[in-house]
C-alpha positions in Angstrom: -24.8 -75.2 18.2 -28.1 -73.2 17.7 -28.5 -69.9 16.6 -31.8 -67.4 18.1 -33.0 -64.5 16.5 -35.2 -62.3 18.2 -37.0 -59.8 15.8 -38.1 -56.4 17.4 -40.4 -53.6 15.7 -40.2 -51.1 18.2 -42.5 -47.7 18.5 -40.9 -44.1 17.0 -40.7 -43.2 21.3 -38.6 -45.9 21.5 -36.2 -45.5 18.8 -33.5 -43.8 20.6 -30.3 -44.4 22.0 -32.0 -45.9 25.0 -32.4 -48.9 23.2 -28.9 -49.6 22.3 -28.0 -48.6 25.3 -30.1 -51.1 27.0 -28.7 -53.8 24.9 -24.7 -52.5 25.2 -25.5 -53.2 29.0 -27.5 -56.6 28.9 -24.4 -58.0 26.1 -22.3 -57.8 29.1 -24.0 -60.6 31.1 -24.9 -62.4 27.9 -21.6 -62.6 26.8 -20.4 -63.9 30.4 -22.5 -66.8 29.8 -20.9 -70.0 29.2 -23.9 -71.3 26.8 -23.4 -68.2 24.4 -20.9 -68.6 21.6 -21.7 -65.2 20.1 -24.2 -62.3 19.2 -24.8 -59.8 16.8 -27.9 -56.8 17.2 -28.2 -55.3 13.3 -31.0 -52.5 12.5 -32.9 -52.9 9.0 -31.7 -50.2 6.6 -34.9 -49.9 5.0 -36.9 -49.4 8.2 -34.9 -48.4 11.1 -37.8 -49.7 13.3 -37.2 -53.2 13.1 -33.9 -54.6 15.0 -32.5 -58.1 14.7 -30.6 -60.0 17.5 -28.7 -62.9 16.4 -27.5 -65.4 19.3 -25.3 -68.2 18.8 -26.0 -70.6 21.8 -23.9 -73.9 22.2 -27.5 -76.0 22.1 -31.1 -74.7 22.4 -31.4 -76.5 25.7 -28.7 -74.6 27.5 -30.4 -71.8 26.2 -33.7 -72.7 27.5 -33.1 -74.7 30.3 -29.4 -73.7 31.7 -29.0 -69.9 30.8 -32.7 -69.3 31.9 -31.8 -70.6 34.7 -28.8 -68.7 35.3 -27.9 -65.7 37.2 -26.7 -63.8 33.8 -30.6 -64.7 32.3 -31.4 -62.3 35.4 -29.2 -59.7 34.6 -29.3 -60.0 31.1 -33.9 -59.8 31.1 -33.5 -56.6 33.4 -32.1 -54.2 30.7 -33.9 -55.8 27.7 -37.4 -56.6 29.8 -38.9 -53.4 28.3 -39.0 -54.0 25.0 -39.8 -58.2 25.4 -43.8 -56.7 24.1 -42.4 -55.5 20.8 -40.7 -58.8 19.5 -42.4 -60.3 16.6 -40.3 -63.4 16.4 -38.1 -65.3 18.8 -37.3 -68.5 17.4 -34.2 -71.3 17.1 -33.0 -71.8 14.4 -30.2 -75.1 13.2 -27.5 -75.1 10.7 -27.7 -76.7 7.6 -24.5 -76.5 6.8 -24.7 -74.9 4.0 -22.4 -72.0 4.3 -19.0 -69.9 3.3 -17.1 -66.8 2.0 -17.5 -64.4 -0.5 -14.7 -62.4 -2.3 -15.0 -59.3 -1.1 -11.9 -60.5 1.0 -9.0 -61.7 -0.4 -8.0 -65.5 1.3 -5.0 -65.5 3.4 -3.5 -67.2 0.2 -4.1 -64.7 -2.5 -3.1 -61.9 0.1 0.5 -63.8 0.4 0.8 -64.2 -3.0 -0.5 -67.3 -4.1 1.7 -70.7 -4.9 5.0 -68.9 -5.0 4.8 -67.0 -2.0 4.0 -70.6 -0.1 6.8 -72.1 -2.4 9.2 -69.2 -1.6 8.3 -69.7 1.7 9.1 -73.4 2.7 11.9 -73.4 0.5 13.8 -70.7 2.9 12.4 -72.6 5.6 13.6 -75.5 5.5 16.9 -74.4 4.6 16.7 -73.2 7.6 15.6 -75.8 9.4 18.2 -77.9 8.2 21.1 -75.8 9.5 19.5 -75.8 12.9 21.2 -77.6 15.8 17.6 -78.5 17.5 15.9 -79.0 14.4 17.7 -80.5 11.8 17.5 -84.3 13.5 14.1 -84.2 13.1 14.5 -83.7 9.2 17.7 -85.5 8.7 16.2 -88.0 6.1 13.9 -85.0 4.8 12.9 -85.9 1.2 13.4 -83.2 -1.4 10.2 -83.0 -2.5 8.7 -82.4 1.3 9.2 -78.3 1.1 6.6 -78.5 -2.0 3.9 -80.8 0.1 4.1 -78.3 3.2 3.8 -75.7 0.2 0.8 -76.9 -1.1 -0.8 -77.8 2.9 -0.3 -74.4 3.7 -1.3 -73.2 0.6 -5.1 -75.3 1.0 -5.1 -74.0 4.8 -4.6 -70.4 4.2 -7.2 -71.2 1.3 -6.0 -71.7 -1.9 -6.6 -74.7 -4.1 -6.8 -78.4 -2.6 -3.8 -79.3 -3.7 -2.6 -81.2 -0.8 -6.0 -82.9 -0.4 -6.5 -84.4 -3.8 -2.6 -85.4 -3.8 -1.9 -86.7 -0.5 -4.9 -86.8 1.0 -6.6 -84.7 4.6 -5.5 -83.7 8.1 -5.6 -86.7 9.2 -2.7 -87.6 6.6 -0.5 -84.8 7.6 -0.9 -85.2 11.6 0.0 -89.1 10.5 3.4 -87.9 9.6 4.1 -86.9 12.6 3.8 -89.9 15.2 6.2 -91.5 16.9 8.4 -88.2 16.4 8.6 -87.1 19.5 8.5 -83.9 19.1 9.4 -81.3 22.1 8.5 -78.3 23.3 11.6 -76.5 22.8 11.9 -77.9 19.0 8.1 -77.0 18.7 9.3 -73.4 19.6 12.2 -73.5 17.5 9.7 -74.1 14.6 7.7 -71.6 15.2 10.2 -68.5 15.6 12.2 -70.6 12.3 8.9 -70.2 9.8 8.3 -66.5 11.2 12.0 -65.9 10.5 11.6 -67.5 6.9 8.4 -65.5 6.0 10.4 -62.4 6.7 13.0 -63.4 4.3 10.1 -65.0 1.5 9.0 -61.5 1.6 5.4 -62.5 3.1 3.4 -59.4 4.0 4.3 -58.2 7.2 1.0 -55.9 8.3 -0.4 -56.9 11.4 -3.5 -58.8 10.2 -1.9 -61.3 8.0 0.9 -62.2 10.5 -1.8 -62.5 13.1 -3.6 -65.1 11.3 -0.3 -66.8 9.9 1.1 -67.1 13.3 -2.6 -68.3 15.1 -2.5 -71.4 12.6 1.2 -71.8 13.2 0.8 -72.0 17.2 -2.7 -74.2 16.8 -0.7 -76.8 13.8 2.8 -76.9 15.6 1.0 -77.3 19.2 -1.0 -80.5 17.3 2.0 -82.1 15.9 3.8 -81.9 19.6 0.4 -83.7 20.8 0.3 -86.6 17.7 4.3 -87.0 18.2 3.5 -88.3 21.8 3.7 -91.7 22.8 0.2 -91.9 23.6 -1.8 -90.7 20.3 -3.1 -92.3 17.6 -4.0 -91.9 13.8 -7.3 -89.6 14.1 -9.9 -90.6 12.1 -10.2 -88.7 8.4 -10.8 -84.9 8.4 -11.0 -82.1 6.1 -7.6 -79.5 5.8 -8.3 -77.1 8.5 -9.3 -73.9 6.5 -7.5 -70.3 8.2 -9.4 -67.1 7.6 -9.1 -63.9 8.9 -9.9 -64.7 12.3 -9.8 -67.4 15.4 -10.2 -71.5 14.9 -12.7 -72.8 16.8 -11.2 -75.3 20.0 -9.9 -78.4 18.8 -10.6 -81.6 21.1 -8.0 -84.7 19.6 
């Protein structure tokens, strides 16, 4: 991916709701675009004149070359053509990869409580589990120490300490478990409802926002195991925990 900014220092005549107004209308052909991942317009605080457009294109050449071409370009340079003479900068711009979060939000982790909410949770979990007619012949030789490892890979996804990586090792470790299973859809399903079930009765927060987040990762890391359980995958190469944040995961290709 590449990532545009477009710098405008526009006239007093022109600071008005016109503007944004132009912009609210050409975002809705830019965001149609396949070749935009997202976009962001910001005005300075110290001087209201300048405005900053930050676009997020899946390479510079489909920016360039594709969406240029494209009939959503067209659309998209109608509203915003009058102010193209008052950008100062329009430039690409690659990630280094240096990046992260600060703390002015709490992780998912510390908002669940930490180590003993994650413990608290697989512990009821899995005493579920193992009472469960479609479940419970997945787990019948289930170690006792395996609540605790799930404990700590949640714990590490939802962004609490590596535990799990410096232990056991990454995701590539943890999707290993599960081949050859053969894991089903309804069992998958079963899973899913049977952790929810168990955060309710760990106590886990219940507002809308955690849950959101807890079940997104649950969906994306129970629909994985179904695909590594199959009879056609293989031990993926070695990767990083998945880190879970107050928002979407990107699209995973196996």
């Amino acid at each position: 991916m590449t990532v545009e900014y477009i710098r405008y220092r526009l006239p007093e005549r022109l600071l008005s709701e016109t503007f944004l107004d132009s912009y609210r209308r050409a975002a809705i052909p830019l965001a149609a675009s396949p070749y935009c991942v997202d976009y962001e317009l910001s005005q300075c605080a110290e001087d209201d004149h300048v405005l900053i457009l930050r676009i997020t294109w899946t390479s510079a050449t489909d920016h360039l070359e594709k969406f240029r071409g494209s009939p959503e370009f067209q659309a998209f340079f109608k509203e915003i053509q009058p102010y193209v003479s008052h950008i100062e900068e329009m430039r690409h711009y690659e990630p280094t990869g240096i990046e992260g979060k600060g703390a002015s939000a709490p992780s998912l982790y510390d908002w669940a409580g930490g180590a003993e909410a994650f413990g608290r949770l697989t512990e009821t979990f899995y005493s579920l589990v193992l009472k469960d007619d479609l479940l419970a012949p997945l787990f019948a030789d289930l170690p006792h120490e395996h609540a605790h490892h799930v404990a700590l890979w949640l714990g590490e996804v939802f962004g609490g300490p590596a535990a799990y990586s410096e232990q056991h090792g990454g995701h590539a470790h943890m999707v290993g478990k599960h081949l050859g299973k053969g894991i089903s859809e309804p069992q998958r399903r079963r899973w899913v409802n049977l952790i929810q079930d168990a955060a309710d009765e760990a106590g886990l927060p219940t507002d809308a926002e955690f849950r959101s987040a807890f079940l997104a990762y649950i969906e994306w890391g129970t629909r994985l195991a179904v695909y590594f359980s199959g009879p056609n995958a293989t031990r993926p190469a070695e990767q990083p925990v998945p880190h879970w944040n107050w928002g979407a995961m990107k699209p995973y290709k196996p």
